[in-house]
N, C-alpha and C positions, 0 to 999 in steps of 0.2 A: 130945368127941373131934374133931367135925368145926370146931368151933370153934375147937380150938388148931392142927388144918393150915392153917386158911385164913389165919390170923394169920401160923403161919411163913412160909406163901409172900408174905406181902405185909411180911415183913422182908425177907425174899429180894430182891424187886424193888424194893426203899428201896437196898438195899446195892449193887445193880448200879447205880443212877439217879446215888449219891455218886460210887460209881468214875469213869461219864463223865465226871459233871462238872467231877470234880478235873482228867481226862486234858484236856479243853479249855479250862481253865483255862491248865496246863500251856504248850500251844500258843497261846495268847495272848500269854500272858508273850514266850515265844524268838521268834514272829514280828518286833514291833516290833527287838528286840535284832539279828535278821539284817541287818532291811533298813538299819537304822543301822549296821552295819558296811558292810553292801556299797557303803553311800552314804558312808560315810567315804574321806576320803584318805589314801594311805600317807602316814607318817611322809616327810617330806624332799622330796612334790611341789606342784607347785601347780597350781592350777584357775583356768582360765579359763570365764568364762561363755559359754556359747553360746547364739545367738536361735535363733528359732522356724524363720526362714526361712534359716539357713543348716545347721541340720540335715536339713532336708529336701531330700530327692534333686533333683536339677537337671534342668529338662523338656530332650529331646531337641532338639539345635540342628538344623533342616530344613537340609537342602544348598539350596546358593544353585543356582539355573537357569544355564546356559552363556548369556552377554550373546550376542543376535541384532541384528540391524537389518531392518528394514521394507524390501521390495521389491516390487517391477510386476514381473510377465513379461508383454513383448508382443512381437508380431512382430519379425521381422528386417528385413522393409520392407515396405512398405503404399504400392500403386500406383495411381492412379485411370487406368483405361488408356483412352486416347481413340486416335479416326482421324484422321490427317492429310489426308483429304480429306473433300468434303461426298459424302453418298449416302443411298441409303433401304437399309435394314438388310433383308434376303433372309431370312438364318439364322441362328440363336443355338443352336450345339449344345451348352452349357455354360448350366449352374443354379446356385443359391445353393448353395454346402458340395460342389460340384465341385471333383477335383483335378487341375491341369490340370500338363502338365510346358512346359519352354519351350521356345517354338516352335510350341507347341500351336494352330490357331486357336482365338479365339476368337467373333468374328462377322463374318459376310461381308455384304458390302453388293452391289448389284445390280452387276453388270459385262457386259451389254449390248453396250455403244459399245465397253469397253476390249478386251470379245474379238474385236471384228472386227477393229478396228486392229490386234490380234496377227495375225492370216489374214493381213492384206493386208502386213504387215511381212516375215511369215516367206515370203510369197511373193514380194517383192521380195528379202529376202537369197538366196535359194537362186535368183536369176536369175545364172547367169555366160556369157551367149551374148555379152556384151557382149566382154568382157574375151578369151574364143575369137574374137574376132572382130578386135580390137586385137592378138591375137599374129600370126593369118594374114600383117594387113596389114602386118605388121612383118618379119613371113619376107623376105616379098614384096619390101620396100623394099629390106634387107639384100642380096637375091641382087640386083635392079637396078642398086645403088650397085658391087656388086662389077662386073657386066657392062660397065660404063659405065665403070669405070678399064680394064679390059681393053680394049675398044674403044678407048682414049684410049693405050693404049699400044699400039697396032698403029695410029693415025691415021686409024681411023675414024668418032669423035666430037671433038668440042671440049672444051675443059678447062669451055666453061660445063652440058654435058648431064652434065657428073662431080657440080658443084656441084649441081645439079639435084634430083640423084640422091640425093645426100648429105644435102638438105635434106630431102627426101622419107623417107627412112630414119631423121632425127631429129624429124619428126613422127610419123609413125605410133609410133615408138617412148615420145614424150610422151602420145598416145592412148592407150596399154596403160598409162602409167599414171594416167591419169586414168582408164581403165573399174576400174581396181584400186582405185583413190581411191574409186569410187561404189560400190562394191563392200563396202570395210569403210564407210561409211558407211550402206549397209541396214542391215547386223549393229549398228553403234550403236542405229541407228532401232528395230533388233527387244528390243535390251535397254531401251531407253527404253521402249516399249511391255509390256514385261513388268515394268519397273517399279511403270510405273503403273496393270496389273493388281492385282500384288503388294499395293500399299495398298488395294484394294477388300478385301484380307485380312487384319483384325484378331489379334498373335498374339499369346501370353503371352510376356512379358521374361524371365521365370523361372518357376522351378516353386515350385508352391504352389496357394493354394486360391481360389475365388471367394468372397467373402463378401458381398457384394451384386450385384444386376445392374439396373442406371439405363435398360432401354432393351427394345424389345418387336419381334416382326418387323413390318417396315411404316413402321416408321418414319424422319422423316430425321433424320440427324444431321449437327451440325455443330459447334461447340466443346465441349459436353457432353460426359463422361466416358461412360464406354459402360458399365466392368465398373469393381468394386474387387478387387484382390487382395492376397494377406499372402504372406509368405513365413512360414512355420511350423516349417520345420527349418532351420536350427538359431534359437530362440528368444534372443529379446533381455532379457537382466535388468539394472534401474535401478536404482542405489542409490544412495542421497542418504546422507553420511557427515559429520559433523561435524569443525572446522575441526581438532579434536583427535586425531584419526586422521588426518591427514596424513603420507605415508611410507609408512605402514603394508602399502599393498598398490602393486603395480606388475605394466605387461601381462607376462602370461604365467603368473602366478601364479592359482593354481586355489583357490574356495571352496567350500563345501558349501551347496546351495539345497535347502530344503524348502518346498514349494510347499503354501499352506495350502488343499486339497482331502482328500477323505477316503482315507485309504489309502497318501495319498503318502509316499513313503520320499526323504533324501536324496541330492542326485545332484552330483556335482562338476560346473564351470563355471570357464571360461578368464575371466580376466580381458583384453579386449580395449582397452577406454579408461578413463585416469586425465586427469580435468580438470586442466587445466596454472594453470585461475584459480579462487582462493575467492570466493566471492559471497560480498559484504561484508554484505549485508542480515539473509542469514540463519545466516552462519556455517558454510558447510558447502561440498562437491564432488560433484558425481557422477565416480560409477563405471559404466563399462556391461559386460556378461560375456557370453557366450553359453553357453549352454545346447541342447548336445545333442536334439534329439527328433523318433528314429529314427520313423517311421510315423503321427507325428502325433499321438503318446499325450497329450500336457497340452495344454490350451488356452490358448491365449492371453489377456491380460487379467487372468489370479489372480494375486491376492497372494501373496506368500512370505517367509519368514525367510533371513535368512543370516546363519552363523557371525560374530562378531565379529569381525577379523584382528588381532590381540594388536599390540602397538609395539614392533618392535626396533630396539635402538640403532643397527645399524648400515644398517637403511633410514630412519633420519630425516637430513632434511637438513641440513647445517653448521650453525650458527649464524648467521647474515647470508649466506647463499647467496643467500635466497629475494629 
């Protein structure tokens, strides 16, 4: 008995093993049959072949960079400031990266000799006993000359003690102006002498900064440069532009400068000079621009970018102008 159950179960599982097999069979067969339709063409179209590489999705095209050009920023002028006379240097109240405004001194040299000569000037101009003393004698001659025609009309002088008299009254009157003559010539003499006080006093042309100093207290000087100085506000920017931009910018026209330091942000700048001649050499112009810089924020000396200025037709020049 246990022999005929175990036989039936193992027809049992013959008859399930035929089922799958037929059912993937089945599934054999219709796959190829699909994929041969799906890959068939309709009735009435045609096929073109396609490559490998033009079905395949196309790589992202990068954005081009906005065209810049190469530029210097450096000062707006740069002074080697010397003294016009010779002297030995007293005081230096000014250091390297001092900022001095104009007007400013900046070293003084011994002035000794020049200050007395101011004493003895200013005490010569402020002498006028001279010139009181030229009016007195002029009073004096005036009332003579008049007394002397009166007498001369009542017949008790001669017409030569009239002349006399007259003559008398037009010198002392030529004394008053010769004390007046010596007079404004002190006051020259005291401005001469305060002149040449004055150049014992070394001052700054302009405002700006000291960037070097040539010269120590004690010493003398005489054609030697004393200080350097820059001017820093407003900054000077160069740019050397190809013969092919030509037109393209003119004064007064404003570009965008980034200044290649960290941090820096763009800052507009005036265009102040367009070279009038191309350098045949190297095919190109300068442009120079100023640049703004309130408190001394950039330095001078860094390189920078500037905007491209695109060519419009109607700043290029005629045809045969140039």
């Amino acid at each position: 008995m246990a022999d005929t159950t175990r036989i039936h179960a193992l027809a049992r599982l013959s008859a399930r093993a035929i089922s799958i097999s037929a059912v993937l069979a089945a599934v054999a067969l219709v796959a190829p049959v699909g994929h041969a339709l799906a890959a068939a063409p309709l009735p009435g179209t045609v096929t073109l072949p396609v490559s490998p590489a033009a079905s395949a999705p196309a790589p992202a095209t990068p954005r081009s960079a906005k065209p810049t050009l190469g530029c210097l920023i450096s000062p707006e002028r740069v002074a080697d400031v010397g003294s016009p006379v010779v002297g030995v240097v007293s005081e230096i109240p000014v250091d390297n990266g001092t900022l001095v405004q104009a007007g400013q001194p900046l070293v003084v040299l011994r002035s000794d000799v020049e200050q007395a000569g101011l004493h003895a000037a200013q005490a010569r101009s402020a002498i006028e006993a001279d010139v009181y003393a030229a009016k007195a004698n002029l009073v004096l001659a005036h009332q003579r000359h008049a007394r002397a025609v009166e007498l001369l009309s009542e017949g008790f002088v001669s017409a030569q003690a009239v002349e006399q008299a007259r003559a008398e009254r037009d010198v002392a009157d030529q004394k008053l102006q010769q004390a007046r003559g010596q007079q404004e010539v002190s006051q020259q003499e005291l401005r001469v002498v305060q002149a040449q006080l004055g150049q014992r006093t070394v001052r700054s042309p302009f405002r700006g900064v000291v960037v070097e100093r040539f010269v120590n207290a004690g010493e003398r000087v005489e054609e030697k440069p004393l200080l350097r100085l820059a001017m820093l506000d407003p900054l000077r920017v160069e740019i050397v532009m190809p013969a092919g931009r030509w037109g393209s910018v003119a004064v007064n026209h404003t570009l965008s400068v980034v200044p290649e330091l960290p941090g820096a942000v763009s800052m507009p700048a005036r265009v102040t000079h367009v070279d009038k001649i191309i350098d045949a050499a190297s095919n190109t112009f300068r442009v120079r621009l100023s640049l703004p810089n309130p408190g001394n924020r950039l330095p001078a000396g860094a390189r920078c970018k500037v905007d491209e200025p695109g060519l419009s037709a109607t700043s290029l020049p005629a045809r045969g102008s140039l």
